[in-house]
C-alpha positions as CSV (number, residue, x, y, z in Angstrom):
1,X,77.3,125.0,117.9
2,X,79.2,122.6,119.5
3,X,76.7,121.2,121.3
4,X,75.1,120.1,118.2
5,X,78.1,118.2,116.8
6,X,78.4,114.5,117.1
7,X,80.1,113.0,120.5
8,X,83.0,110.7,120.3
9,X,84.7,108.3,122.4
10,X,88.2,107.1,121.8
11,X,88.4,104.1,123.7
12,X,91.7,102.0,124.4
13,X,93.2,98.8,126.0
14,X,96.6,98.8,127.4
15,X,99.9,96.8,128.7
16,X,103.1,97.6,128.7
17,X,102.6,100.2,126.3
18,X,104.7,103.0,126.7
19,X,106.6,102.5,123.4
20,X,103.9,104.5,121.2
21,X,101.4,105.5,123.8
22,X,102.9,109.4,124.3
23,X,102.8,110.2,120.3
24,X,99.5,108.0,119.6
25,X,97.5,110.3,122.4
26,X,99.2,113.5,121.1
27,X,98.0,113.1,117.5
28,X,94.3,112.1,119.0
29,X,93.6,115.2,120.7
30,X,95.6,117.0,117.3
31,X,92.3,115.8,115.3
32,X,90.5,118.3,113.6
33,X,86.5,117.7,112.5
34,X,82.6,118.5,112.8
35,X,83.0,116.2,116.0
36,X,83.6,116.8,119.9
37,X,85.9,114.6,121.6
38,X,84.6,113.9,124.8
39,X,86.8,111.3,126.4
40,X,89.8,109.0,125.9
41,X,89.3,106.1,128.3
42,X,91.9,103.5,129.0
43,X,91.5,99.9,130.3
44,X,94.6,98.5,131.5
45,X,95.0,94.9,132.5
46,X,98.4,95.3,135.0
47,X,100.9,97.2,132.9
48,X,104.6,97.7,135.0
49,X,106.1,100.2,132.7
50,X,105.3,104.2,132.5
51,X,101.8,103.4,130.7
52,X,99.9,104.3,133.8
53,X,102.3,107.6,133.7
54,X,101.4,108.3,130.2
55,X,98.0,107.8,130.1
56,X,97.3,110.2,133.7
57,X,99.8,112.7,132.4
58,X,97.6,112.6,129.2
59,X,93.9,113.3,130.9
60,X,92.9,109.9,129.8
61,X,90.3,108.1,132.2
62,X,91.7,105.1,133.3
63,X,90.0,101.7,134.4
64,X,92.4,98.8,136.0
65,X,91.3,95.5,135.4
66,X,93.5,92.5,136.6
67,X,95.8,91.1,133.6
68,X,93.7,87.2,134.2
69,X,90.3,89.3,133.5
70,X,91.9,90.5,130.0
71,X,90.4,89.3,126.6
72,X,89.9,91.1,123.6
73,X,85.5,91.4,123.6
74,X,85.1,91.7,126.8
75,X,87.6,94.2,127.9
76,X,86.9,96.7,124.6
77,X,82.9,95.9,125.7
78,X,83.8,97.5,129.8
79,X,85.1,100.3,127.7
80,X,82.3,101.2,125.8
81,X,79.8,100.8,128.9
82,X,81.8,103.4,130.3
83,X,81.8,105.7,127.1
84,X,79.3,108.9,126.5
85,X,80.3,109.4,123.0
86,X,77.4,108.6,119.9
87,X,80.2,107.0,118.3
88,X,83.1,104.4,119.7
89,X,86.3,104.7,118.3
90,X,89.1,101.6,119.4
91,X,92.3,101.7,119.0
92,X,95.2,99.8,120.0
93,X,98.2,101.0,122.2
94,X,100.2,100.8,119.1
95,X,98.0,102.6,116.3
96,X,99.4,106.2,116.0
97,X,96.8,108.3,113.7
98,X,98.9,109.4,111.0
99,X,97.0,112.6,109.9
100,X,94.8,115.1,111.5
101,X,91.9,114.5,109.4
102,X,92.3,110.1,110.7
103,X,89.4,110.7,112.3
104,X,87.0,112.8,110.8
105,X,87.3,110.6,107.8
106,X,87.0,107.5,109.8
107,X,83.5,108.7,111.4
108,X,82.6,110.0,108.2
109,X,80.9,106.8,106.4
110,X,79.2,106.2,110.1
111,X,77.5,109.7,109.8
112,X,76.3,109.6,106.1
113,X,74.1,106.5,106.2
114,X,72.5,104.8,109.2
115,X,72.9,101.2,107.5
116,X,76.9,101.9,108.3
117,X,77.6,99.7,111.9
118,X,80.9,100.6,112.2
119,X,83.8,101.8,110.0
120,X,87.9,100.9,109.7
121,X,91.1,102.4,108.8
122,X,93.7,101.1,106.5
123,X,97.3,100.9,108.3
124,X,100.7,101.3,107.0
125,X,104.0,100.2,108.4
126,X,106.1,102.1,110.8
127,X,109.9,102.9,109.3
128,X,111.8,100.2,111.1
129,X,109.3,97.4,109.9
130,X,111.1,94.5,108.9
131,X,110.0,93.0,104.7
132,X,107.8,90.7,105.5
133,X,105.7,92.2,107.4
134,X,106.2,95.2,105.5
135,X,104.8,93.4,102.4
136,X,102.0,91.3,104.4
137,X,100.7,95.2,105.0
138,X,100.6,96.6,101.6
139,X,100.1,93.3,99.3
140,X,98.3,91.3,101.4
141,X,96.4,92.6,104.5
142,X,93.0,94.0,103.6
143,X,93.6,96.8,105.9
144,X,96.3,98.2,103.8
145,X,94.3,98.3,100.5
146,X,94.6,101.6,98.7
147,X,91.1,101.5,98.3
148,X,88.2,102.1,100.0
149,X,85.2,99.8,100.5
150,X,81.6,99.0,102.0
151,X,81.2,95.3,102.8
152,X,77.4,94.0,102.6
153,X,75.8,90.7,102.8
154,X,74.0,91.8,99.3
155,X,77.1,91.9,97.5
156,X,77.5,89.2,94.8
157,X,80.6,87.3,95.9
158,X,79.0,87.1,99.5
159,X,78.2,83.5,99.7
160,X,81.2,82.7,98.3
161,X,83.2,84.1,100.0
162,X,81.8,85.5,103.3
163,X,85.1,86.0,105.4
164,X,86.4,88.3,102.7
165,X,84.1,90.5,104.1
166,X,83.2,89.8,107.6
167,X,86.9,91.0,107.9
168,X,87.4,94.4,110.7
169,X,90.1,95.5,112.4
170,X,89.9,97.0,115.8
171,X,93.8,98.2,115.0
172,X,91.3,101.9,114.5
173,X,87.5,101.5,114.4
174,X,84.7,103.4,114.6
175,X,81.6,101.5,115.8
176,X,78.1,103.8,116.0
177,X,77.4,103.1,119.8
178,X,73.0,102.3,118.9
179,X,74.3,99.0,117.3
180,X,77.0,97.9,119.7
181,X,74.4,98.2,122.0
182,X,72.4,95.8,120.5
183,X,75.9,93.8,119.6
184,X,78.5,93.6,122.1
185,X,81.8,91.9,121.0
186,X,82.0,88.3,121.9
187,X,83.7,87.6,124.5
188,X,86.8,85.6,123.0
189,X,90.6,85.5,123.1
190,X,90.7,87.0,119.6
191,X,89.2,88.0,116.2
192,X,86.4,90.0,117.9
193,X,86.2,92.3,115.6
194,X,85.9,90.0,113.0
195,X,83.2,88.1,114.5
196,X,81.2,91.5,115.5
197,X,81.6,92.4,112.0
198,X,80.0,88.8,110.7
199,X,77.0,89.8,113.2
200,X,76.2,93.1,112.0
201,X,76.7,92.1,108.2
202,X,73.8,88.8,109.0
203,X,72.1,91.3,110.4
204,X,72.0,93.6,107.8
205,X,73.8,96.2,108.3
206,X,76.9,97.3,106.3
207,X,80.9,98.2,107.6
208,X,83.5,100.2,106.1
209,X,87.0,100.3,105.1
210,X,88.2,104.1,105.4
211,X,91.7,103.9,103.3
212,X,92.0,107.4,103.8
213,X,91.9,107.6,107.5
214,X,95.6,106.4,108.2
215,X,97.6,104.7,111.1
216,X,101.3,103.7,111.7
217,X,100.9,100.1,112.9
218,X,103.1,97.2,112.6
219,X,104.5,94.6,114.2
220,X,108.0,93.3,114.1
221,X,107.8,89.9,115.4
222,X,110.8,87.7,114.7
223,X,110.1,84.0,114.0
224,X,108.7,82.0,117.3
225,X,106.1,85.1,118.6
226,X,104.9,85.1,114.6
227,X,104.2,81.4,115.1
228,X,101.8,82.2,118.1
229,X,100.2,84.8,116.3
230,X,99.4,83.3,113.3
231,X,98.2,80.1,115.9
232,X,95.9,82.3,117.7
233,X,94.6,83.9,114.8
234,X,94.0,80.3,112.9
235,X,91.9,79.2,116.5
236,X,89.8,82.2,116.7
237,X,88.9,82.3,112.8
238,X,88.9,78.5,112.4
239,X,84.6,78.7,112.2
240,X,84.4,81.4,110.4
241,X,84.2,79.6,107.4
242,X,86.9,80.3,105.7
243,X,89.1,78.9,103.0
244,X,90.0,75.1,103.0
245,X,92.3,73.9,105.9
246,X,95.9,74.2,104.6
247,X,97.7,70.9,104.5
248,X,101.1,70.3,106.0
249,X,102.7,69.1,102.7
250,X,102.1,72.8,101.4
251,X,104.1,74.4,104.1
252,X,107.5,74.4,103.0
253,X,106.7,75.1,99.7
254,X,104.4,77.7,100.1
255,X,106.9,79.5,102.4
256,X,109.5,78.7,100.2
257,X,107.1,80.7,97.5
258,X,107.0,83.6,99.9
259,X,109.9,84.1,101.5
260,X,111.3,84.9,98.1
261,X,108.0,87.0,97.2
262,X,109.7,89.2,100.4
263,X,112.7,89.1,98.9
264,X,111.7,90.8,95.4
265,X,109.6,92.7,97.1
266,X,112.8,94.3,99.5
267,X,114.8,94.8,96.5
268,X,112.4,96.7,94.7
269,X,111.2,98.9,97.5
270,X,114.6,100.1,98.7
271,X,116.6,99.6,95.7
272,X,119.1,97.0,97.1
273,X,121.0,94.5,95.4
274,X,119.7,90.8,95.2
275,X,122.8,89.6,97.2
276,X,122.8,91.9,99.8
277,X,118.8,91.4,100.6
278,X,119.4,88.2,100.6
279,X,122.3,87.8,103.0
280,X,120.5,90.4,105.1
281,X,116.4,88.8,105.2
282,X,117.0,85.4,102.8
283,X,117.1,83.6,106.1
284,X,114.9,85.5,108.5
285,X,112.3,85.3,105.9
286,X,111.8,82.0,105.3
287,X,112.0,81.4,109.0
288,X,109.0,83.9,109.5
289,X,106.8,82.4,106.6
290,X,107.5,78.9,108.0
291,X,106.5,79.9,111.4
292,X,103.6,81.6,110.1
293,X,102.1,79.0,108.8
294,X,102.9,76.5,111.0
295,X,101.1,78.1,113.5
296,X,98.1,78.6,111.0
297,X,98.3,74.7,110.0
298,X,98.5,73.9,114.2
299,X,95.9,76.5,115.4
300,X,92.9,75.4,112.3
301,X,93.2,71.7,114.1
302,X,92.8,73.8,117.5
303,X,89.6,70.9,118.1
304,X,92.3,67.9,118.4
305,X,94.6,69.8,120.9
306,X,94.2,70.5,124.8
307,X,93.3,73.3,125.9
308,X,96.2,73.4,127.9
309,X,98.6,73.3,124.9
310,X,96.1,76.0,123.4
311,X,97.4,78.2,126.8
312,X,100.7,77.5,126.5
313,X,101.3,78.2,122.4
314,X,98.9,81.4,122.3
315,X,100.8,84.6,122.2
316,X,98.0,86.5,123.9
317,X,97.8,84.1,127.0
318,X,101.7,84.8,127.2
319,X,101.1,88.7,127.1
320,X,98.7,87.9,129.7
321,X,101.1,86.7,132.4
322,X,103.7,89.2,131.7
């Protein structure tokens, strides 16, 4: 029966996202599974475009939150206090499910063991990605591993290297709504999901990566907007304790090092020829690898700059104001 089937949420925050919005709500309600989809609900911090339209036209309960009251915790945690579902599944404006089983196979390491807080999908680009962020996704980011996972503070390489796995991704997550209960996200500017995920692991629980439960995501950020990104990213992680602070010598070389690791990595995946990739991306590239990490070198010293600077390079307090 139905009624005996596990209740789910899908839960999302919005601005300005008209783009994907349509096709990502049309493949939710497409999913197939032992679940029931109860609601979509939408928090939206002050969009101007037709996301409003979208979202209404779509049956999808909306909450309107001034853009100033946005952050990343505390607008997914009003969400969920609104939600009915057992389970809490986020996703951003910009996720499209790929495949009808994305969520049935996302909830599915949630519903086989208890000791599962909360789950994760891997992502892969959309077609008009650009290389390098193409080859971030599928080389680098550990939600586009091939490959799926459990992360657990028992594992052997834990205290070694704990951010390796406090690593989540709200991009498409399931969390099991008994735990967020007991953890809300923090209420910060970013990394949330990262720092919920640290929380549950300390408290013993486990997460999952779900490689098999698929979104199109990616972004295709030119050279200035990667620099905030990778700044905001570098402030919100910077206590985390991750790896070594990166010095400033190692900048050029090191995006030297992968601009032309783009390169290769174009050539090979659309069968180009070394000039034309490299009068086409040579450039772009090493712009984008220099900006990424000097925004990662600028945002890990976050403690020596004003806060006002902080405002002023973040992307995320620019998308505010929008």
């Amino acid at each position: 029966m139905m009624a005996d089937l596990p209740s789910v949420s899908v839960l999302l925050v919005t601005k300005n996202g008209e783009r994907y919005l349509a096709e990502l709500l049309h493949s939710v309600r497409a999913q197939r599974g032992d679940f029931r989809l109860v609601e979509i609900i939408a928090v939206d911090s002050g969009s101007r475009d037709r996301t409003r339209a979208i979202l209404e036209r779509h049956a999808v309960r909306v909450l309107r939150i001034p853009a100033r009251e946005f952050g990343h915790g505390k607008t997914r945690n009003l969400a969920a206090t609104q939600a009915q579902g057992d389970y809490l599944v986020f996703l951003t404006q910009d996720a499209t499910p790929a495949r009808a089983d994305w969520l049935g196979t996302l909830l599915a390491p949630l519903r086989a063991d208890p000791a599962v807080a909360g789950a994760y999908s891997r992502y892969t680009p959309r077609p008009d990605c650009h290389p390098m962020e193409w080859r971030r996704i599928v080389e680098e980011e550990l939600a586009g591993r091939t490959t799926s996972c459990r992360n657990s503070r028992d594992a052997p390489d834990y205290a070694n290297n704990p951010a390796l796995f406090y690593f989540f991704s709200n991009v498409s997550s399931a969390l099991r709504r008994s735990v967020w209960q007991r953890f809300p996200f923090p209420e910060v500017e970013f990394a949330e999901d990262q720092l919920w995920a640290k929380a549950v692991l300390e408290a013993g629980y486990q997460t999952a990566y779900c490689a098999d439960s698929l979104v199109y995501h990616s972004h295709g950020y030119r050279a200035w907007p990667n620099f905030r990104r990778h700044f905001d990213h570098a402030v919100a992680v910077s206590d985390l304790g991750q790896a070594p602070r990166l010095a400033l010598r190692a900048v050029l070389p090191l995006a030297w090092g992968a601009a032309r690791r783009d390169l290769s990595f174009w050539r090979w995946h659309t069968q180009q020829g070394r000039l034309r990739v490299g009068l086409r991306w040579g450039g772009m590239a090493l712009a984008w690898q220099l900006a990424a990490l000097c925004g990662t070198w600028l945002g890990e010293r976050k403690h020596v700059l004003a806060p006002s600077l902080i405002r002023r390079i973040s992307l995320q307090e620019s998308i505010k104001r929008r």
